[in-house]
C-alpha positions as a printed Julia matrix, in Angstrom:
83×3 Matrix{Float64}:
 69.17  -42.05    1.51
 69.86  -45.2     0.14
 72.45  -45.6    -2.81
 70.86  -46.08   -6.42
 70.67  -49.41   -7.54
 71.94  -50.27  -10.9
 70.86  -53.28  -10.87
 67.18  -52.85  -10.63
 67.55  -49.87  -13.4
 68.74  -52.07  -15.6
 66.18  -54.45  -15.85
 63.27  -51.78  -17.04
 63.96  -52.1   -20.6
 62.11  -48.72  -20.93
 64.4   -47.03  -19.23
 66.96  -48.24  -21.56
 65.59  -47.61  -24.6
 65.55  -43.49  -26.37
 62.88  -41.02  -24.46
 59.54  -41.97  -26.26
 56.56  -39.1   -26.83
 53.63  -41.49  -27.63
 51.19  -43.0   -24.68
 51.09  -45.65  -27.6
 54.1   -47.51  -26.27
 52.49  -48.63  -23.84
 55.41  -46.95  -21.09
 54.2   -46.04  -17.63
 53.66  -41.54  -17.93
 56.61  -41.38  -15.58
 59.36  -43.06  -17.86
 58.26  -40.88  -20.77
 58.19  -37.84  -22.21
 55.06  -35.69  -21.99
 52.52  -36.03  -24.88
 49.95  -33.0   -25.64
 49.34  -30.09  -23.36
 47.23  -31.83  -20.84
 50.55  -34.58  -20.1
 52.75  -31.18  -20.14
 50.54  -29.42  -17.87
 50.3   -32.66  -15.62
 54.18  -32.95  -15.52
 54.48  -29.42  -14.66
 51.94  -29.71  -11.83
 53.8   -33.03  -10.28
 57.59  -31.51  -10.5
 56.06  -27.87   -8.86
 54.79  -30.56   -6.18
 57.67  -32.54   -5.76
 59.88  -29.68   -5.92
 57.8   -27.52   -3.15
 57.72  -31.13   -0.88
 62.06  -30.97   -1.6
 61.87  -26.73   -0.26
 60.14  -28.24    2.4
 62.0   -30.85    3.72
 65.47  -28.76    3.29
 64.13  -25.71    5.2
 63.23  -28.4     7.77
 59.16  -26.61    7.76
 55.96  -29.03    8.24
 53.6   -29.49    5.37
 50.27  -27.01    6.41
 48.5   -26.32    3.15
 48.22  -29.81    1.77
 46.14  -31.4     1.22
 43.26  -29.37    0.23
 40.72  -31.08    1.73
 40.32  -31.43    5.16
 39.55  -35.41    7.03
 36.63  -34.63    8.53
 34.82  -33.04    5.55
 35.37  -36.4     3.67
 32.13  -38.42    3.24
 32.92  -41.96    5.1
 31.02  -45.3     4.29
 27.94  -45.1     6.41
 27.31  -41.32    6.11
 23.62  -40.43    5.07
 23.73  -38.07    2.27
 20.43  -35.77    1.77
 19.77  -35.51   -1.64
């Protein structure tokens, strides 16, 4: 892994500021805090994610349930759909 960068966290002036609440301010979902149950319910789904991909990678397994859906059921470009 690469070393963090202080630097480049510095210059986000949202990081810098106090942990904000409001989608109003305009800062990106990821540099705030959640907002409503539907932003709680979407952070809890992303860190249960992340956290599963980090159980994962330090038991050293490959990913085999994700994702959901599989390549070849996805409808391409040129596919005919019968409606």
């Amino acid at each position: 892994m690469k070393p963090m960068n202080v630097e480049y966290l510095m210059m986000d002036a949202s990081i810098l500021l106090p942990p904000t609440g409001t989608p109003l301010t305009g800062i990106d979902f990821v540099k705030r805090l959640p907002c409503g149950d539907v932003e709680k319910t979407r952070r809890a789904i992303r860190v249960f994610f992340m956290l599963r991909s980090l159980s994962l990678q330090l038991r050293g397994q490959p990913e085999t349930q994700l994702p959901l859906t599989r390549e070849e059921d996805l409808i391409k470009t040129d596919d005919v759909l019968d409606l």
